[in-house]
N, C-alpha and C positions, 0 to 999 in steps of 0.2 A: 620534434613531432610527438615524441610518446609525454614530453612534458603537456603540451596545448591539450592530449586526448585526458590524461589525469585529471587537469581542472576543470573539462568539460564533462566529464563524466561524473567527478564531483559532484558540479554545480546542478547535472540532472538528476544525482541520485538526492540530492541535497532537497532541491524541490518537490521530487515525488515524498518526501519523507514531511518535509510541511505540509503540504496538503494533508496527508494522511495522519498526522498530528493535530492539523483544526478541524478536519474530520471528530476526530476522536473527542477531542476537548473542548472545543468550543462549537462547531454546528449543530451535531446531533444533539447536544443540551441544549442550546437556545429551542430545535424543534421538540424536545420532548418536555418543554416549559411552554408551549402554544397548545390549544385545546385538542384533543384526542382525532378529531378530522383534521387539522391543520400538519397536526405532525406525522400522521402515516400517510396523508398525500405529499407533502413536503421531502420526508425519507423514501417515497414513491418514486418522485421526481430527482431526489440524489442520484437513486440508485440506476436509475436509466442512464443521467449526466453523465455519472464519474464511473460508470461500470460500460461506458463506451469508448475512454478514452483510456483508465489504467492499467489497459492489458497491453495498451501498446507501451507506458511507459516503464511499468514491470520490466517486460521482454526486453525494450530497449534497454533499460538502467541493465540489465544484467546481459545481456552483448556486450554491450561496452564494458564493463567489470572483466569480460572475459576478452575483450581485444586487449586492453589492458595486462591483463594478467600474462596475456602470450607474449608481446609486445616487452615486455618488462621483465621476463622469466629472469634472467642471469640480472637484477638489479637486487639489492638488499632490501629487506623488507616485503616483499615480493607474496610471500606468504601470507603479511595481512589482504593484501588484494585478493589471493585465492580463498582464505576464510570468509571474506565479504562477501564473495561471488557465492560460496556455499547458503550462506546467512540470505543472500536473494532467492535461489532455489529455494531453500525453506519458503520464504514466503509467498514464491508464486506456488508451491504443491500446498499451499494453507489457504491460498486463493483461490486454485483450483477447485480444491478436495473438499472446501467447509466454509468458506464466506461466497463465492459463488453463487454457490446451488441458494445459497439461503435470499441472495441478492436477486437472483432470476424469477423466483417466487414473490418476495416484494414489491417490485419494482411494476409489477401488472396489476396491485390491489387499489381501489379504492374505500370507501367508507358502507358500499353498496358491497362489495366483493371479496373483506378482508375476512380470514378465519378469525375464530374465537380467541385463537391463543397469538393473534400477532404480535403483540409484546413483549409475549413470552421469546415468541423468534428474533425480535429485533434484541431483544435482551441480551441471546446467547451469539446475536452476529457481532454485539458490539464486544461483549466480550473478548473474543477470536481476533476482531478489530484488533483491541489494546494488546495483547499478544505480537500479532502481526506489525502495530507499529513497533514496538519494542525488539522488535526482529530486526525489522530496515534503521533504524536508529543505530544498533548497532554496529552495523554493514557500513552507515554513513561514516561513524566513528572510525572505525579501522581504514578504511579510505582514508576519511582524513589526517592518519594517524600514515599514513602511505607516504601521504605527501613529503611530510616532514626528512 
């Protein structure tokens, strides 16, 4: 059992980490390479998508990290699983605390309704962004680094 919840837990932290890697890398640069209305409505419409669905899989990936980690207590290694699960806490109180609020703002603007400095905010979300994936990347790593 605690083998099947490992690879599943994996495979979800796995995925929420690509996402938030083509996030980083490849969409928000294709939208910021489309003309200035195309790309704050586009990053508009991101941020409604993916900012309804990644809180559940934040919360989830790190339940599970933590089923896991109790689950698994007396196995070796055991301890990368509990750093991982810390390294998700960082990222959902960076989620919470500072990409968030910056998200909830965005995600209401159009072309008609966006502040002067919106770029300036998409700037410093993407910023936090690269931070934050660099956070679950390495949660994902030690997980995989569990398995072994």
């Amino acid at each position: 059992m605690l083998n099947a919840l490992e690879v599943f837990t994996t495979v979800v932290v796995g995925l929420m980490v690509g996402v938030e890697f083509s996030v980083a890398f490849v969409i928000n640069r294709i939208l910021d390479a489309l003309p200035t209305d195309s790309s704050q409505l586009g990053r508009a419409h991101g941020g409604r998508m993916l900012g309804a669905v990644m809180p559940f899989w934040y919360i989830g990936s790190l339940v599970l990290v933590a089923i896991w980690a109790v689950m698994g207590w007396q196995h070796p290694g055991n301890v990368l699983t509990v750093t991982a699960g810390a390294l998700l806490i960082v990222s959902v109180l960076m989620s919470v605390l500072l990409l968030v609020p910056i998200n909830n703002r965005s995600r209401t603007w159009t072309p008609d309704n966006r502040p002067a400095d919106w770029q300036q905010q998409m700037n410093r979300w993407d910023r936090l962004h690269h931070v934050r994936v660099a956070v679950i990347v390495a949660a994902f790593a030690l997980l995989v680094t569990a398995l072994a």
